[in-house]
MOPAC internal coordinates of N, CA, C and O (Angstrom, degrees):
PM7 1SCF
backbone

  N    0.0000 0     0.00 0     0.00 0    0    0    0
  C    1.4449 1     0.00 0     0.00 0    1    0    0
  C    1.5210 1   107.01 1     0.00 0    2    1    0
  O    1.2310 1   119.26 1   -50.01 1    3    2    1
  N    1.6245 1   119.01 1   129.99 1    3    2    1
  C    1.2843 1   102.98 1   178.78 1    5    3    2
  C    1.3132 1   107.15 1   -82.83 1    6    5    3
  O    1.2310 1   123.35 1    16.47 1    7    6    5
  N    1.5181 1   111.17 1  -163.53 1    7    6    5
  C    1.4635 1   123.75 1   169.31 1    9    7    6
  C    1.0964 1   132.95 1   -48.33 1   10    9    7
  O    1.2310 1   133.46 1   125.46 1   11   10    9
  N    2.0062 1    91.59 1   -54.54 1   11   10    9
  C    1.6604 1   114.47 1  -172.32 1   13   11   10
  C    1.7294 1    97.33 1   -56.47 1   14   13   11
  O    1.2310 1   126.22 1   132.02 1   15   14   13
  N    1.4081 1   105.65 1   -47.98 1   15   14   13
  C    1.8795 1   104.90 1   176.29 1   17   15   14
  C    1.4569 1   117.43 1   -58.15 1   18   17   15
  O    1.2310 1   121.79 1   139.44 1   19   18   17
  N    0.7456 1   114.17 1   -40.56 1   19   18   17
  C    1.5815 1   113.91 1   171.96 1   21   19   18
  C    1.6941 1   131.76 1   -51.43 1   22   21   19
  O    1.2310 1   133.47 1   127.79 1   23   22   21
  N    1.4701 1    91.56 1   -52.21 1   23   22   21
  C    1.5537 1   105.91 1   170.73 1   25   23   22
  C    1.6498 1   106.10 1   -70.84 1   26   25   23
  O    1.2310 1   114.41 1   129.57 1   27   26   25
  N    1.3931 1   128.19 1   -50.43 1   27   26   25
  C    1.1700 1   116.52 1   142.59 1   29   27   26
  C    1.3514 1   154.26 1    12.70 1   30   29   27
  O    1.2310 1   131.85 1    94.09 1   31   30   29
  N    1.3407 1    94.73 1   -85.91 1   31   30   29
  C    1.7011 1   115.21 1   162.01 1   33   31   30
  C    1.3928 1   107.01 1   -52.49 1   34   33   31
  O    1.2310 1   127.05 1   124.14 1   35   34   33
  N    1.2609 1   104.05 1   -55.86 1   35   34   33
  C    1.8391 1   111.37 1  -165.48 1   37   35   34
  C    1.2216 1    93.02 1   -70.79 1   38   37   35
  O    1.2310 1   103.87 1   177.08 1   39   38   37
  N    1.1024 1   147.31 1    -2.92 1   39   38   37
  C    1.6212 1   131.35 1   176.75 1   41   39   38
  C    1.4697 1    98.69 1  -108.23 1   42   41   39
  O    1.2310 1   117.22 1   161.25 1   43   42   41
  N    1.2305 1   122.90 1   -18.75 1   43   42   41
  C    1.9621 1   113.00 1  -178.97 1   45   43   42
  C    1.7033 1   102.62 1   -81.77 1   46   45   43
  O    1.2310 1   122.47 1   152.46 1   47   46   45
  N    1.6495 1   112.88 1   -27.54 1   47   46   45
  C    0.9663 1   126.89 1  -155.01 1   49   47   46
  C    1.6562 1    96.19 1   -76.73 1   50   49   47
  O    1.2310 1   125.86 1    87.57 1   51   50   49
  N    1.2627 1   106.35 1   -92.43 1   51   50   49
  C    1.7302 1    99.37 1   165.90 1   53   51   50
  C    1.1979 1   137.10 1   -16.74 1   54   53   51
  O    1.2310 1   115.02 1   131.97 1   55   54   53
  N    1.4965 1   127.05 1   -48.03 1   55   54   53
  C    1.1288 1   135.18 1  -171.65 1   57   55   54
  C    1.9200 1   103.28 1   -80.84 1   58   57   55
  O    1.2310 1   121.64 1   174.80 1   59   58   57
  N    1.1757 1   114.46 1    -5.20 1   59   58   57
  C    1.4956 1   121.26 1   179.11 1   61   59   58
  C    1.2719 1   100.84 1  -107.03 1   62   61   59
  O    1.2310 1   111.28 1   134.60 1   63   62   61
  N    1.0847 1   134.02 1   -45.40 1   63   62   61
  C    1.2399 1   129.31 1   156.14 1   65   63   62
  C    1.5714 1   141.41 1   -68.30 1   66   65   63
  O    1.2310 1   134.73 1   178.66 1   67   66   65
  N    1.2191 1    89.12 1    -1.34 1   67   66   65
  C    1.7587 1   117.73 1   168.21 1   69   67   66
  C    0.9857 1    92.60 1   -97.80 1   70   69   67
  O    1.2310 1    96.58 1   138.32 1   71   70   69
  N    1.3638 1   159.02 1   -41.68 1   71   70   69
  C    1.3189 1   141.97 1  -178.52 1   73   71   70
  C    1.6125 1   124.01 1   -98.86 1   74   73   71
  O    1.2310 1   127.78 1  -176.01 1   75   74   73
  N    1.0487 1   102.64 1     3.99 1   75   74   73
  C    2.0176 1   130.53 1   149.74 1   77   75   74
  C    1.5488 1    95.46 1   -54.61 1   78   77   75
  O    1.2310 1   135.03 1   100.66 1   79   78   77
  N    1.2993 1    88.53 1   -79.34 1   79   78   77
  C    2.1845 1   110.88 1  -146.59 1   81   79   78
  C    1.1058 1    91.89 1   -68.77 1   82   81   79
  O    1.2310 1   102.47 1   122.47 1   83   82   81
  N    1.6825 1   149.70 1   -57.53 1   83   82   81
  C    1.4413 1   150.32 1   177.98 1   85   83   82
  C    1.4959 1    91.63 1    -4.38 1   86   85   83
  O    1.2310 1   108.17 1    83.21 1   87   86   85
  N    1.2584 1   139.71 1   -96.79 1   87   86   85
  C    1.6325 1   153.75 1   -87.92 1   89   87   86
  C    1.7163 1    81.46 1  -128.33 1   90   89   87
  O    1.2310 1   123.17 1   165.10 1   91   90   89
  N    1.0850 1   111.53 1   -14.90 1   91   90   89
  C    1.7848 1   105.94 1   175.82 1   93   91   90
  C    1.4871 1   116.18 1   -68.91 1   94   93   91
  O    1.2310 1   115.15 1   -67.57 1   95   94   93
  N    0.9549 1   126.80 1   112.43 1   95   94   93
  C    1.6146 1   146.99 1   167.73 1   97   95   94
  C    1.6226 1   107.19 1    73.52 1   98   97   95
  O    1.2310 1   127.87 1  -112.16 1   99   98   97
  N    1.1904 1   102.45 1    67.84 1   99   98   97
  C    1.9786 1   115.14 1  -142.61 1  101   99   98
  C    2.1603 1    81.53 1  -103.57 1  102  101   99
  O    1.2310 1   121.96 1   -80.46 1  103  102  101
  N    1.3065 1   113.85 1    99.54 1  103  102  101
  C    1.5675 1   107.11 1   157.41 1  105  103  102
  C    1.6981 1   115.30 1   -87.21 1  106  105  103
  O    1.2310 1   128.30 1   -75.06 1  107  106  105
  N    1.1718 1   101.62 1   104.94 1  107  106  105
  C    1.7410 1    93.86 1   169.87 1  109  107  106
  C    1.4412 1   128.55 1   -82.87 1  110  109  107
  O    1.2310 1   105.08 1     3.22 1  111  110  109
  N    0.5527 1   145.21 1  -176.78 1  111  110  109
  C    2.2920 1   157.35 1  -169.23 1  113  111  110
  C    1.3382 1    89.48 1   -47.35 1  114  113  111
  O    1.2310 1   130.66 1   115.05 1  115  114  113
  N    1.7948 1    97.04 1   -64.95 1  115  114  113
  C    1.6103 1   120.23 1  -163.35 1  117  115  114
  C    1.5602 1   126.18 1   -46.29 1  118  117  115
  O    1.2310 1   134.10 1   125.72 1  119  118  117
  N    1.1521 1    90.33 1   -54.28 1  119  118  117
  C    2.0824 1   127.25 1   179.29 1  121  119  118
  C    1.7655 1    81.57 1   -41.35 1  122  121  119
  O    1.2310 1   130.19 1   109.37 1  123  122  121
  N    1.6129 1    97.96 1   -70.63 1  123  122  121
  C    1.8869 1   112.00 1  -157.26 1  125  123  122
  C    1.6637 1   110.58 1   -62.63 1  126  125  123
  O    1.2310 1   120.31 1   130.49 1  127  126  125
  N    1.2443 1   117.01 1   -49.51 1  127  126  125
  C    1.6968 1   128.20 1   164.99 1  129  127  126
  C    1.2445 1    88.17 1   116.30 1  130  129  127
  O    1.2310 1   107.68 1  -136.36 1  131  130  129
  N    1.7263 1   140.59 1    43.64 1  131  130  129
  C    1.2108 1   122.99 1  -150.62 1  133  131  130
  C    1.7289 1    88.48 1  -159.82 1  134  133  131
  O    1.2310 1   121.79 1  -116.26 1  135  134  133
  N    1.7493 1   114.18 1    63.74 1  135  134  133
  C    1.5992 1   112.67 1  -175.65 1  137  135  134
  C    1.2747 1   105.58 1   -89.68 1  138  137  135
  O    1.2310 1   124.66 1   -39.62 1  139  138  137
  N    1.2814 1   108.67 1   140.38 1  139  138  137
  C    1.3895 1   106.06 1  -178.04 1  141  139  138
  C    1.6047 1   102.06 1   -91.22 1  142  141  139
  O    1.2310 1   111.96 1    -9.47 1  143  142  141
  N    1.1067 1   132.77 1   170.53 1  143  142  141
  C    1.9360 1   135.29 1  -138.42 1  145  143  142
  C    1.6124 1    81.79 1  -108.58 1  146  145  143
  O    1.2310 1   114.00 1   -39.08 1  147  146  145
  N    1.3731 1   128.96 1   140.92 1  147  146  145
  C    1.2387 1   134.35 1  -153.72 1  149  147  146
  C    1.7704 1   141.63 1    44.01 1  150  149  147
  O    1.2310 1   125.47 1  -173.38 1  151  150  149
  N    1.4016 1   107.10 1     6.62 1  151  150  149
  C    1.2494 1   122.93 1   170.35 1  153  151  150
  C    1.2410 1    99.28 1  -104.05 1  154  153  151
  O    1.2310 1   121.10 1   -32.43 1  155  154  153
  N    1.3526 1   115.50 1   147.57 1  155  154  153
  C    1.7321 1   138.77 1   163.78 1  157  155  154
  C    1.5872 1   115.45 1   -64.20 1  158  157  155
  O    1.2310 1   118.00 1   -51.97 1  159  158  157
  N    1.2618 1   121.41 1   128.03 1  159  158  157
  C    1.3263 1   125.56 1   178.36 1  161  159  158
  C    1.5885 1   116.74 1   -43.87 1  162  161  159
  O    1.2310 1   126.98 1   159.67 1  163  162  161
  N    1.4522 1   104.17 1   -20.33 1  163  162  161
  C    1.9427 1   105.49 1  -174.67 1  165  163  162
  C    1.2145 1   111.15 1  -112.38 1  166  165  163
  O    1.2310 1   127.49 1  -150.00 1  167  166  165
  N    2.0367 1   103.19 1    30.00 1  167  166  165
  C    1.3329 1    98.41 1   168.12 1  169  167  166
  C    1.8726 1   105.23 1   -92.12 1  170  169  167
  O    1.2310 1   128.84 1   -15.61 1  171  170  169
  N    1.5305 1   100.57 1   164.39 1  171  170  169
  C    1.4596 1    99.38 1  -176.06 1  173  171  170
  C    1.6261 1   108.83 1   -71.93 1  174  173  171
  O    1.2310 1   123.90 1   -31.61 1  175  174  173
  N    1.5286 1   110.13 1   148.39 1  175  174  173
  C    1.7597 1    96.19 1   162.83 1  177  175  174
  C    1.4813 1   137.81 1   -93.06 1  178  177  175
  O    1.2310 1   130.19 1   177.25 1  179  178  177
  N    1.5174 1    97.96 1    -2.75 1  179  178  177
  C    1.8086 1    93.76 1   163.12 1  181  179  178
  C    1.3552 1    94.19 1  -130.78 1  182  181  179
  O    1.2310 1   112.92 1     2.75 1  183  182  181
  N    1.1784 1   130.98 1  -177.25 1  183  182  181
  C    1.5894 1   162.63 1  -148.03 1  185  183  182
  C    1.0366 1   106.78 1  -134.27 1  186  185  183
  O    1.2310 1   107.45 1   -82.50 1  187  186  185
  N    1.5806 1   141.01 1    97.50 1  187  186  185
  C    1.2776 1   142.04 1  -164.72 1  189  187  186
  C    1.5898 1   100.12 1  -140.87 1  190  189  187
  O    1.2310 1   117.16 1  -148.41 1  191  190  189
  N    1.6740 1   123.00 1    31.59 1  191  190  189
  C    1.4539 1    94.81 1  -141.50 1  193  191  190
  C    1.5540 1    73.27 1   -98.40 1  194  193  191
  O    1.2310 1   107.17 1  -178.42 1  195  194  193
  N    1.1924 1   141.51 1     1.58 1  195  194  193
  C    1.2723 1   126.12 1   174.83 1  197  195  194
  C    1.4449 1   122.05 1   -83.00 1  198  197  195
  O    1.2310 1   120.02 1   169.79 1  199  198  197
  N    1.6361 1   117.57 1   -10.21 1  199  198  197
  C    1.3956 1   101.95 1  -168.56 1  201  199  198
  C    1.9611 1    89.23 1  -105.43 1  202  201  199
  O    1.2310 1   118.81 1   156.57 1  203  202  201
  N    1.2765 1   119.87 1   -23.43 1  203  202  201
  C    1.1546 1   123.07 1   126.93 1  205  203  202
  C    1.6154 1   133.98 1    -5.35 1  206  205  203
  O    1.2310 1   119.03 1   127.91 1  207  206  205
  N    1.7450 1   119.46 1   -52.09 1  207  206  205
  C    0.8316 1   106.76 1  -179.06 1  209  207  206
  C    1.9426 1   116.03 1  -103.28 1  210  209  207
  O    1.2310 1   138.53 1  -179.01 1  211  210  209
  N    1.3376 1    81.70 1     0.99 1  211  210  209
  C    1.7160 1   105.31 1   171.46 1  213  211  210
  C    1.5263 1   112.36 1   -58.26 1  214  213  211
  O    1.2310 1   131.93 1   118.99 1  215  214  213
  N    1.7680 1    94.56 1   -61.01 1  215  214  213
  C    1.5853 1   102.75 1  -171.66 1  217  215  214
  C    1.6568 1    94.53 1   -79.74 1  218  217  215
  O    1.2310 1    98.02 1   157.24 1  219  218  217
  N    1.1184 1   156.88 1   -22.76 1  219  218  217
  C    1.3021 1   141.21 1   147.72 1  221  219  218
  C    1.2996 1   112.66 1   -23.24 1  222  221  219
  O    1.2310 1   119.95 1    82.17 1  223  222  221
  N    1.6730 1   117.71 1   -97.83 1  223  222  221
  C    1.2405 1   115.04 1   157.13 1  225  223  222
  C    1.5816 1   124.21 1    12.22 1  226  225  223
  O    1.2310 1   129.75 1    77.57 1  227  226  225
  N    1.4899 1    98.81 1  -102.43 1  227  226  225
  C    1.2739 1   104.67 1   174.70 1  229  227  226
  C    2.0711 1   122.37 1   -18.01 1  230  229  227
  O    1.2310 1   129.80 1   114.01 1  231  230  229
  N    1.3038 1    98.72 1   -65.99 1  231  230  229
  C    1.5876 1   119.47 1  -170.04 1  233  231  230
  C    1.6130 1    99.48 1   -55.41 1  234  233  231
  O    1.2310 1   125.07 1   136.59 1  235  234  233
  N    1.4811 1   107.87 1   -43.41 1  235  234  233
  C    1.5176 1   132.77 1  -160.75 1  237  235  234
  C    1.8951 1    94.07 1   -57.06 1  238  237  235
  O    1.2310 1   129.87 1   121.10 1  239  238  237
  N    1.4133 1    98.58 1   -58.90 1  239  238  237
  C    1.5102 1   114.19 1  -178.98 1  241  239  238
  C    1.8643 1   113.48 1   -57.83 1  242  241  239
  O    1.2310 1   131.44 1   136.42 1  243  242  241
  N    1.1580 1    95.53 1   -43.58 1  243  242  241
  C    2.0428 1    91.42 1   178.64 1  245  243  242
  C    1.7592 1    95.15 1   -72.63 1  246  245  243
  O    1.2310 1   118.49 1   134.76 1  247  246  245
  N    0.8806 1   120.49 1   -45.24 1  247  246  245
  C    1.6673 1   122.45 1  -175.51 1  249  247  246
  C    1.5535 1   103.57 1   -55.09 1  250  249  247
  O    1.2310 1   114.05 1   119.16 1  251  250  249
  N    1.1696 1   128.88 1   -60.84 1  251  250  249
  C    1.1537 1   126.69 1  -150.92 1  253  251  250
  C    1.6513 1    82.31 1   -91.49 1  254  253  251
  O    1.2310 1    99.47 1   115.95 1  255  254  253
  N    0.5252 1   154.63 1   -64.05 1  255  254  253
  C    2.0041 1   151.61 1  -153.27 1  257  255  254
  C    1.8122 1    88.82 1   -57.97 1  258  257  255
  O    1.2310 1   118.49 1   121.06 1  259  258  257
  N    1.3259 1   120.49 1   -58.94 1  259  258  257
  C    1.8504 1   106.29 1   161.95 1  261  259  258
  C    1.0352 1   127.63 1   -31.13 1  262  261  259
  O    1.2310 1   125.17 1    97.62 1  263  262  261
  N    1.4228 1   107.67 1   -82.38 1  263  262  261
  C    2.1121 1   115.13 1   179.41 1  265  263  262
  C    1.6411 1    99.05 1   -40.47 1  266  265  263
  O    1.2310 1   121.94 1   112.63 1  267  266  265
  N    1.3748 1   113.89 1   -67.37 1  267  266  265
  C    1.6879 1   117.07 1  -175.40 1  269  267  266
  C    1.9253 1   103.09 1   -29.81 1  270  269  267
  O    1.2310 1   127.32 1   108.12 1  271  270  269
  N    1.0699 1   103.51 1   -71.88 1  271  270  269
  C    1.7467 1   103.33 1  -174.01 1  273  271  270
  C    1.1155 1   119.95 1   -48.57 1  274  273  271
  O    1.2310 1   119.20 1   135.60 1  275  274  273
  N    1.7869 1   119.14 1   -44.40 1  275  274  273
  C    1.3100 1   134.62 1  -175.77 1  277  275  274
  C    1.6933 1    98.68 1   -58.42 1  278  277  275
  O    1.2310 1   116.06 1   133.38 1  279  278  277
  N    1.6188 1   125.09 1   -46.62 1  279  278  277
  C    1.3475 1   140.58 1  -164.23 1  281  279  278
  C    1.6469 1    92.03 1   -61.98 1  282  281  279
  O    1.2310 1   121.50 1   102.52 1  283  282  281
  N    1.4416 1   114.74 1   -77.48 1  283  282  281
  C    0.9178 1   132.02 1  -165.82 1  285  283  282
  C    1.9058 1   130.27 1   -55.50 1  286  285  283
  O    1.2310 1   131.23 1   148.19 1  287  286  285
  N    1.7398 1    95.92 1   -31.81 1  287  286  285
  C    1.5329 1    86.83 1   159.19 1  289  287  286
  C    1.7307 1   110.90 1  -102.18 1  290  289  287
  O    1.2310 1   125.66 1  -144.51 1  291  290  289
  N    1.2306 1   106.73 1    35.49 1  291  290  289
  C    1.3274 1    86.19 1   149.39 1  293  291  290
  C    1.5873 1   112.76 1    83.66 1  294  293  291
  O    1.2310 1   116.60 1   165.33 1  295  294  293
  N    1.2802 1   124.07 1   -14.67 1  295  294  293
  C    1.4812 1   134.20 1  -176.27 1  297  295  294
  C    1.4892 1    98.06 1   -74.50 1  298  297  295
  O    1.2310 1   103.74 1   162.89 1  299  298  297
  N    1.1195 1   147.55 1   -17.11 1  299  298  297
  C    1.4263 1   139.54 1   167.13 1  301  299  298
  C    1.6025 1   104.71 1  -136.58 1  302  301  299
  O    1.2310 1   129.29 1   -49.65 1  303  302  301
  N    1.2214 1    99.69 1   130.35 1  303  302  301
  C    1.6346 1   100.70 1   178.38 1  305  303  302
  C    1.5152 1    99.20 1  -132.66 1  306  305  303
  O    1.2310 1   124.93 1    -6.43 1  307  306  305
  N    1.4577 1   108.15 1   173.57 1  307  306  305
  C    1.5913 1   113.80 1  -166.07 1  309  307  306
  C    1.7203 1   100.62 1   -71.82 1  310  309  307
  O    1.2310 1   120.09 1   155.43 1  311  310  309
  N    1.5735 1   117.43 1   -24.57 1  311  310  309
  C    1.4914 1   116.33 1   165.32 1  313  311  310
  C    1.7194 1   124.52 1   -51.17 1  314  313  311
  O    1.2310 1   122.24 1   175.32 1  315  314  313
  N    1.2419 1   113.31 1    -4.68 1  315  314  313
  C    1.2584 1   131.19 1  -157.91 1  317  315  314
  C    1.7408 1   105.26 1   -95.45 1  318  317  315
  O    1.2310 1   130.15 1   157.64 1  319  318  317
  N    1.7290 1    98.03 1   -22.36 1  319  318  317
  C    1.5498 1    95.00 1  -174.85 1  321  319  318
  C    1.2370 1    99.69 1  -109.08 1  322  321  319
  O    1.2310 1   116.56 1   158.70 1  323  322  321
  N    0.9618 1   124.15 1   -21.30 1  323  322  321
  C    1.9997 1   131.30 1   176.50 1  325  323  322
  C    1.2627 1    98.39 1   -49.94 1  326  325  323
  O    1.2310 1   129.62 1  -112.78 1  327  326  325
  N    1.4755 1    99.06 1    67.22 1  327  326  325
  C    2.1707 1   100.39 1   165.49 1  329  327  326
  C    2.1015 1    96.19 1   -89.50 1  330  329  327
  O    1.2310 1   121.52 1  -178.12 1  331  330  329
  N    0.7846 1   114.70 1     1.88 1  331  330  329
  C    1.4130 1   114.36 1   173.74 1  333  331  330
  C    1.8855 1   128.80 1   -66.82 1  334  333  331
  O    1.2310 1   142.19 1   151.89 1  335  334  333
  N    2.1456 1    74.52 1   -28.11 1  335  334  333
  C    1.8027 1    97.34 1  -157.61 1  337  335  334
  C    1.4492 1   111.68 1    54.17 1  338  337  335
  O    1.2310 1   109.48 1  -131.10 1  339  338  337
  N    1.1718 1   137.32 1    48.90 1  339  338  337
  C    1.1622 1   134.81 1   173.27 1  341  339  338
  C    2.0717 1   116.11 1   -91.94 1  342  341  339
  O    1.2310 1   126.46 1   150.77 1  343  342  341
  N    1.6154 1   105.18 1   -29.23 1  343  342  341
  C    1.3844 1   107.64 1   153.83 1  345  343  342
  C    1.2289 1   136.92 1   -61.98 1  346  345  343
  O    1.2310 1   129.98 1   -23.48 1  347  346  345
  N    1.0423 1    98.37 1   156.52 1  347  346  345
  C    1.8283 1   103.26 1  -173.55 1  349  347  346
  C    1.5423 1    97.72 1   -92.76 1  350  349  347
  O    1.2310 1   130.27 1   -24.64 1  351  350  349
  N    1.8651 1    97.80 1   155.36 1  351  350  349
  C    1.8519 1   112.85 1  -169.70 1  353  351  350
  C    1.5297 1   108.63 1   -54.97 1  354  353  351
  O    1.2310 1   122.11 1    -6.55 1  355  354  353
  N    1.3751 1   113.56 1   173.45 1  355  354  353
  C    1.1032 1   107.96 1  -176.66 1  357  355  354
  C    1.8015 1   107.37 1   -97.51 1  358  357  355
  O    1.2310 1   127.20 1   -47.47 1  359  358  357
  N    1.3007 1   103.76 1   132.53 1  359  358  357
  C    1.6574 1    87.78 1  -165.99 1  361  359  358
  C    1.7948 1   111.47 1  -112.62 1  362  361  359
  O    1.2310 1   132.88 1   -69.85 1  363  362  361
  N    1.3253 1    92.73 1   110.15 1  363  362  361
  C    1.9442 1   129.01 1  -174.92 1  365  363  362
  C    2.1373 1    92.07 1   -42.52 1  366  365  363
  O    1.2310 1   126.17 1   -57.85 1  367  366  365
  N    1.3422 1   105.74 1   122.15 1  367  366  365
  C    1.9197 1    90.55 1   167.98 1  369  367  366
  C    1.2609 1    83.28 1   -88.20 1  370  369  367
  O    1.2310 1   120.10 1   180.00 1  371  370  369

């Protein structure tokens, strides 16, 4: 796996898991009875999106260090989805 794939992964990875954890234990205006006058009732009422992006992180890192190993030894390869058979055999030197 090169680099460019690596950094990669870790950027599809987070950002999917940033959009997991977002909506987790989410109080909005509405929920509280407490809208502030030009905000939308399904806005949140505190600002947490940073510790938020902590536990991302974190999750981001056990996730991606899996797929990475799984990638890397070889237990799933891109031959694995060719249910089409549209690749060519694998050829033994």
């Amino acid at each position: 796996m090169s680099i460019t794939a690596v950094f990669v992964l870790f950027a599809v990875v987070w950002f999917m898991v940033f959009f997991i954890v977002l909506p987790l234990r989410l109080t909005t205006q509405g929920d509280a009875g407490s809208v502030v006058e030009g905000t939308p009732k399904s806005a949140p009422l505190n600002e947490i999106v940073g510790k938020k992006a902590r536990l991302t992180t974190l999750w981001a890192i056990l996730v991606w260090a899996a797929l990475a190993g799984i990638i890397t030894s070889g237990a799933i390869s891109v031959r694995d989805f060719d249910w089409m058979g549209r690749m060519p055999p694998v050829s033994t030197p």
